[in-house]
C-alpha positions in Angstrom: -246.9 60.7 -128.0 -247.9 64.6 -128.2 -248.6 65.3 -131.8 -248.9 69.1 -133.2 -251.1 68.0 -136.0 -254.9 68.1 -134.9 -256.8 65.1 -134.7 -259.5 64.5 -137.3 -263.3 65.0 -136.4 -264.7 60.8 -136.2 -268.3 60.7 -135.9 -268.1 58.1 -134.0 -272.5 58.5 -133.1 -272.8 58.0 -137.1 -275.0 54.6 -137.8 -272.4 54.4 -140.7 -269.4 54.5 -138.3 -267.5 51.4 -138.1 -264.4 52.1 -136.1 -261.8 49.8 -137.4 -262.4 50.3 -141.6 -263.6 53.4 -143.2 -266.9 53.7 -144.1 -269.0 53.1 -147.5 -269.2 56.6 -148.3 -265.5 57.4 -147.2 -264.4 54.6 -148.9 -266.2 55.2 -152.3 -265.8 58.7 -152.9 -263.5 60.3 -149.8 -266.3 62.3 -147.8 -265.0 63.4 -144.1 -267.0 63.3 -141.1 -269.1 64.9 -140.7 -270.5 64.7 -144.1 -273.9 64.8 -145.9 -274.9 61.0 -145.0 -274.3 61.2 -141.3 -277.4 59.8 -139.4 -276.8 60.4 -135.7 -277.8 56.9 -134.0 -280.0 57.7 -130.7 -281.2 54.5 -130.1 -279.2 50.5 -130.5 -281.2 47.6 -130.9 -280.3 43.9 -130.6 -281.7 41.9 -132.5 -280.7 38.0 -131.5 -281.6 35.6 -134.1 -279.7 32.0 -134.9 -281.8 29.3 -136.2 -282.8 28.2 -138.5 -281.6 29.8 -141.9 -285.1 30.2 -143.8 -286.6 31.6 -139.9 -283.8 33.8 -140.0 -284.8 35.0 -143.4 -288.4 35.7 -142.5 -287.7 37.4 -139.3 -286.1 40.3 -141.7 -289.6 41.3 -142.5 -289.8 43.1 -139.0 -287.4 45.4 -140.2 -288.9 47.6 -142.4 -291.4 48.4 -139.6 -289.3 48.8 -136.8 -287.4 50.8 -139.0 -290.2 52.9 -139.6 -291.1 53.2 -135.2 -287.4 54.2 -134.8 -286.2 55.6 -137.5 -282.7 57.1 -135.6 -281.7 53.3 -134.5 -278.9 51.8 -135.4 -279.4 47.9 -135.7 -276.8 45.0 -134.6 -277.8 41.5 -135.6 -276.2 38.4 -133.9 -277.0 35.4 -135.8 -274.9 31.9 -136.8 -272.2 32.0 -139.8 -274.3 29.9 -141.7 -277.1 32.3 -142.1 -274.9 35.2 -142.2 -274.9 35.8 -145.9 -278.6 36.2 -146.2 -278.5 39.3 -143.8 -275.6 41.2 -146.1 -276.5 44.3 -147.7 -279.0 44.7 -145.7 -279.8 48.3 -145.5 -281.7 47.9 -142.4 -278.8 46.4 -139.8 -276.0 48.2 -139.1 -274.1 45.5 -138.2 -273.7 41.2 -138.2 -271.9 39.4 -135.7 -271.1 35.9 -135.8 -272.3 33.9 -133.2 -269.3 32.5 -131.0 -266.6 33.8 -128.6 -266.6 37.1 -131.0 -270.5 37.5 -129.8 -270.1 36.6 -126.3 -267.1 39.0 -125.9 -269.1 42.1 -127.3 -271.9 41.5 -125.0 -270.1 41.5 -122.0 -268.9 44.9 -122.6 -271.4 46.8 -124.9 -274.7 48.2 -123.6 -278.0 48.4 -126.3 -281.0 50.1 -125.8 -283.3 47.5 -126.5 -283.1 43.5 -126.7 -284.9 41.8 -129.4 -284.7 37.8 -128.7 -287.7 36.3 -131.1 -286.2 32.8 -130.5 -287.5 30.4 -127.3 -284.2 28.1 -127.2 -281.8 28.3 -124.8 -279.1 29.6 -126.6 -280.8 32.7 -128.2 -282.4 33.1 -124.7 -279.3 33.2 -122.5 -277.7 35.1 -124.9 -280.2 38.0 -124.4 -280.2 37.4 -120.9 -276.4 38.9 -121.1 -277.1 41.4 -122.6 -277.0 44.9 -121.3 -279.8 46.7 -121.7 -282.9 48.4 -119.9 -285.7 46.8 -122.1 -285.8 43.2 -123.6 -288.4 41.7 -125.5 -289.3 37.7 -126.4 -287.3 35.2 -124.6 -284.6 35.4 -122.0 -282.7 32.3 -120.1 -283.5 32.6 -116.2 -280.9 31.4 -113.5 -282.9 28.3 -112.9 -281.6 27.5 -116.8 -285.2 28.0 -118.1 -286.6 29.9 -121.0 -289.1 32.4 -119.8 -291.6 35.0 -122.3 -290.7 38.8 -121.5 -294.5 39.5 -121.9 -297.8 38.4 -122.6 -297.6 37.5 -126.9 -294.3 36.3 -126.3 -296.3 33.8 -123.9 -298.3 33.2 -126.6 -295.8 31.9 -128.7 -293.7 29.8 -126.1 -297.0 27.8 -125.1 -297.5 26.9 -128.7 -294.1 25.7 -129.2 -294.6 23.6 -126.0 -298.1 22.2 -126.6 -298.8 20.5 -129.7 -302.8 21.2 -129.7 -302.3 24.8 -129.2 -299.8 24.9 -132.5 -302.6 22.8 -134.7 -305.4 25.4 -133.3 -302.9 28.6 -134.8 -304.0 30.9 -137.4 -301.8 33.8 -137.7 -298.7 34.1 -139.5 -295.2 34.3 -137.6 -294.2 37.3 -138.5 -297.9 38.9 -137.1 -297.0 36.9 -133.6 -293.8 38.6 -133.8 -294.7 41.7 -134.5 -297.0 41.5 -131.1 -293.8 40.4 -128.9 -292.0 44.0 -129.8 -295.1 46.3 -130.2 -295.9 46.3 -133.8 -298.9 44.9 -134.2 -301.5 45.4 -137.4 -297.9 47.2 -139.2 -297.3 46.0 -143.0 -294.5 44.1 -143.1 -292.1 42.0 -145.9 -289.1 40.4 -146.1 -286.1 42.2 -146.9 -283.1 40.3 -148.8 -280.8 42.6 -151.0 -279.3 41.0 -153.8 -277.0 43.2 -156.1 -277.6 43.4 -159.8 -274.5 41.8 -160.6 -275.6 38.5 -158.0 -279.5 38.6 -160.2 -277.6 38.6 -163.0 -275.2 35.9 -162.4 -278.3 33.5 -161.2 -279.9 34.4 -164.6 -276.3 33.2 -166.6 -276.1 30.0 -164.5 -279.3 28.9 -165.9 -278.2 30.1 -169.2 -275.0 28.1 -169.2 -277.0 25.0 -168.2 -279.5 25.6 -171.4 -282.7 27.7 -169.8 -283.9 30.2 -172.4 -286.0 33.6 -171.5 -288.1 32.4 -174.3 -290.2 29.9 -172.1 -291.3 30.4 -168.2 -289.4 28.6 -165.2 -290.6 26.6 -163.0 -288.4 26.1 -159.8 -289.2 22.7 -158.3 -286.9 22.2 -154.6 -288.4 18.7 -154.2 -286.2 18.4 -150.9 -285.8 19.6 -147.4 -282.8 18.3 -146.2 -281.9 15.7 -143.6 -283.3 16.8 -140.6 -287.4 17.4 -142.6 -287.7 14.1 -144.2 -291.5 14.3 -143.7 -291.4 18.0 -145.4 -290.7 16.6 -149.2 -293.3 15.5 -151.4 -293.3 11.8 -152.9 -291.3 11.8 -156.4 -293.8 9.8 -158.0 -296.2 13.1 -157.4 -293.5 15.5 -159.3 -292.7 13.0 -162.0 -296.4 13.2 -162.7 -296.9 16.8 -162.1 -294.0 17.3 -164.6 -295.9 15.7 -167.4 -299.2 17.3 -167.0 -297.8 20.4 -166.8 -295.5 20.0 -170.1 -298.8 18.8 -171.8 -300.7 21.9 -170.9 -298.1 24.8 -170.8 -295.2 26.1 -172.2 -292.7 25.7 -169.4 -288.8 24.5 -168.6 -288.7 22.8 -165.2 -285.0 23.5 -163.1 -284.3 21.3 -159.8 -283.3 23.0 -157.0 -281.8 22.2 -154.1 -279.0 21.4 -151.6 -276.2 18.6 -151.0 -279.1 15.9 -149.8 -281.0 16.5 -152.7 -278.5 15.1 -155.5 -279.5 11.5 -155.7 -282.5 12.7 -155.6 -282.0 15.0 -158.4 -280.6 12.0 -160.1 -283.5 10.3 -160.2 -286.0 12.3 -161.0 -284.1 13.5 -163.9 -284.0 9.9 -165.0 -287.8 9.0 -164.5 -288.9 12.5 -166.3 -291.3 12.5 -169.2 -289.4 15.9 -170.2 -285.9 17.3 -169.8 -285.4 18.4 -166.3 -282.1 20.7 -165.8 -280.4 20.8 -162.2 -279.3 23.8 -160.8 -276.7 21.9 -158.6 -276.5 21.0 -155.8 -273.8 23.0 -154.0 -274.2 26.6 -154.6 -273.4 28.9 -152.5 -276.3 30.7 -150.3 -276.4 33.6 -152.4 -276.1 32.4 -155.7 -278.8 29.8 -154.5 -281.1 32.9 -154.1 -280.0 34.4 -157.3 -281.1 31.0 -159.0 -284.2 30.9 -157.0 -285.0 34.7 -158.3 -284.6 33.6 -161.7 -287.7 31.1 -161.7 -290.8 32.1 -162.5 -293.0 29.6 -160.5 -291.3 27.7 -157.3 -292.8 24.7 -156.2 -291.3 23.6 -152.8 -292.3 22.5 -149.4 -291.3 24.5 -146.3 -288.1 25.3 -147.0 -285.1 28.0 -146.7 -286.2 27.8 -150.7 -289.7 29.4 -149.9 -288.4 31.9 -148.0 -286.2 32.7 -150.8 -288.7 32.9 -153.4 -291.2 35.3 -151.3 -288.2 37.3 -150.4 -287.2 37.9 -153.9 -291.3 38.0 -155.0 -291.2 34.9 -157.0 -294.7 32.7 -157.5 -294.7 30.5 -155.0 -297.0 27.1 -154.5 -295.9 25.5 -150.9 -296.8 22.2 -150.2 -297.8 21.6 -146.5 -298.1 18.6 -144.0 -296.3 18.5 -140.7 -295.3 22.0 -140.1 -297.9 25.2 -139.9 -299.4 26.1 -143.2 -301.3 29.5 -141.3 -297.8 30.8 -139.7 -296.5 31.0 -143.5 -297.3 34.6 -145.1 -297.7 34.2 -148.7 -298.0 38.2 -148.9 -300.5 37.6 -152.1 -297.4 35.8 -154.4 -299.2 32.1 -154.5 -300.6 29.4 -153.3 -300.8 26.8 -150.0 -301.6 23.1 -151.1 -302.5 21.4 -147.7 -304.2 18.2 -147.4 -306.8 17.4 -144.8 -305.5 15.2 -142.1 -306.2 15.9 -138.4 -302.4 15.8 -137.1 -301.0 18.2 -139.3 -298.8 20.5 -137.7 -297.1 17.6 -135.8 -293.5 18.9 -136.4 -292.1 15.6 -136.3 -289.2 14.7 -139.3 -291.1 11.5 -139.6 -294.2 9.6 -139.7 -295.4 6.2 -139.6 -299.0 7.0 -140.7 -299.8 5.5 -143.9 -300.4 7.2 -146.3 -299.2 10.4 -144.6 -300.0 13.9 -144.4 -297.8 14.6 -147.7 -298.8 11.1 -149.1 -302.1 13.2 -148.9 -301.2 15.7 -151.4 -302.5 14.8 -155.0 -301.0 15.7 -158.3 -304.5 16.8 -158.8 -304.4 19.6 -155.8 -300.6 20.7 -156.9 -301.7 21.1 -161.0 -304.7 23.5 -159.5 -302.6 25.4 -158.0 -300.2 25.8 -160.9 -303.2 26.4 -163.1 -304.1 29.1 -161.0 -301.0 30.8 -160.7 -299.9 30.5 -164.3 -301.8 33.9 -165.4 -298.9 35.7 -163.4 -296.1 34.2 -164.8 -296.7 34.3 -168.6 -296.4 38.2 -168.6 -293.0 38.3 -169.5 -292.9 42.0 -170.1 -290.3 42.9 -167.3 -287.0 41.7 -168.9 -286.2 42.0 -165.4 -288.6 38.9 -164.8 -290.2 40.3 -161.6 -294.1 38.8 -162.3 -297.2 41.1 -161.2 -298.2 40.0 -157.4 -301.9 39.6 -157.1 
């Protein structure tokens, strides 16, 4: 219907634009467009990563440099609901979408610029193979129903998923062999999860509820890794001992963290303690996890979505390692790897028959170096902020 009143300008090129809400800065103090914060979007990347939550996590370190190689992009992220939340306030994507019928329906009628597909299973491959655009980088689904490298490093990176010597023989971190697949090689890179003041804080109460004081340090310990890792989790005779020497030596309060599969666990360890142990819980939701994690001073963990969490929020990390890649994990200088010597690590396999195994291996003697050597960063308690000094 013809109107006389003229329609509004919409700039509908902005990276802020999102077409069917106003945006942040509309919303929070009235701008119109075109206002002060308008950042025309010349180029749109999709990025096309789904499992699993903590790989999701680390892939955000690319950001920050393919910011930085296109800085007018404007960045769409298709990932699973599950790790949605860890990619939220990100100020590096423009936009999440869901995996599902949602996802599918977009690609078949947007076109992006570039395709970013960092994952070799079929899923994350055929999805990029919808998409519509002129350059694609990592992994695409071919009609044959096989997952085949867009170029040479993403090569690389299939063969080692599909042959187990070639995964052992590795030495560069993930995020380096990413880096290659989409042309950002040798550029710094870090993770990038955003938490809000007001999420930091409410980790920080949570422990205070539970009886944590800021007057002694923190030591996270995720002694899990879920159903599907059983190999990945340390013996609980080793933390049970750990846990003594420790409170004999330092001045420390020790929190359990972890996830559903974790609380009989939690349980028993609390039980078999020498000293108090509190637990987090066991049900939190993925933020607030975080939030908790950040609130540690020290985390001791396998590797987990809880690692990822700690060096993404620059916590003190000590990662104990046995049948998945110790050289693929980037500490960025914020701890320590404990990894035993045992010829078939890096199997990838949940379980093991091998007695002992590769994380029977691990000594309470190896993981109390390692705390030893990390402890000079976490007594400075100057920051009431509790970010510790990376090395």
């Amino acid at each position: 219907m013809a109107t006389d009143k003229a329609s509004r300008h919409i700039s509908f090129d902005c990276r802020f634009f999102v077409g069917d809400r106003p945006c942040s800065y509309h919303k929070s103090s009235g701008v119109l467009c075109p206002c002060d914060h308008y950042q025309k979007v010349e180029e749109r990347i999709l990025i096309i990563k789904l499992d699993a939550i903590g790989d999701v996590l680390r892939t955000t370190a690319l950001l920050p440099p393919l910011a930085e190689a296109h800085p007018q992009a404007s960045v769409t992220w298709i990932t699973r609901r599950e790790a949605r939340p860890l990619l939220e306030r990100n100020p590096y994507i423009s936009e999440v979408i869901e995996y599902g019928p949602d996802a599918l329906l977009q690609l078949n009628v947007r076109e992006f610029d570039w395709v970013i597909n960092l994952d070799a299973g079929k899923t994350s491959a055929a999805l990029a193979a919808a998409a519509q655009a002129p350059e694609k980088d990592g992994f695409i689904l071919d009609p044959t129903g096989y997952v085949q490298p867009t170029n040479n490093a993403a090569r690389v990176w299939l063969e080692m998923g599909v042959f187990d010597d070639l995964k052992r023989q590795g030495t560069r971190p993930y995020q380096d062999m990413m880096a290659d697949i989409i042309g950002l090689s040798g550029k710094p890179h870090r993770y990038v999860l955003q938490l809000t003041d007001a999420e930091r804080e409410e980790g920080r109460q949570h422990l205070e509820r539970l009886g944590v004081s800021d007057a002694k340090p923190i030591i996270g310990l995720n002694t899990g890794a879920g159903r599907r890792w059983e190999l990945k989790q340390w013996r609980e005779e080793g933390y049970i001992e750990l846990i003594g020497r420790i409170a004999k030596k330092h001045p420390a309060q020790f929190v359990l963290l972890g996830g559903p599969e974790e609380r009989e666990r939690h349980r028993r360890l609390i039980s078999k303690s020498p000293v108090p142990l509190i637990d987090a819980g066991c049900d939190n939701p993925l933020r607030h996890f975080a939030a908790v994690v950040g609130s540690c001073d020290l985390v001791i963990t396998g590797d987990t979505l809880a690692m990822h969490m700690a060096l993404a929020l620059n916590r003190r990390t000590i990662v104990l390692f046995g049948p998945t890649s110790a050289p693929e994990i980037e500490l960025y200088g914020l701890g320590e790897k404990v990894v035993p010597k045992m010829d078939c690590l890096s199997c990838y396999k949940p379980t093991c028959d091998f007695t002992p195994n590769c994380m029977d291996l691990i000594s309470t003697d190896m993981v109390e170096a390692a705390v030893n050597q990390q402890w000079q960063y976490i007594v400075s308690r100057a920051d009431p902020s509790r970010l510790v000094k990376a090395i």
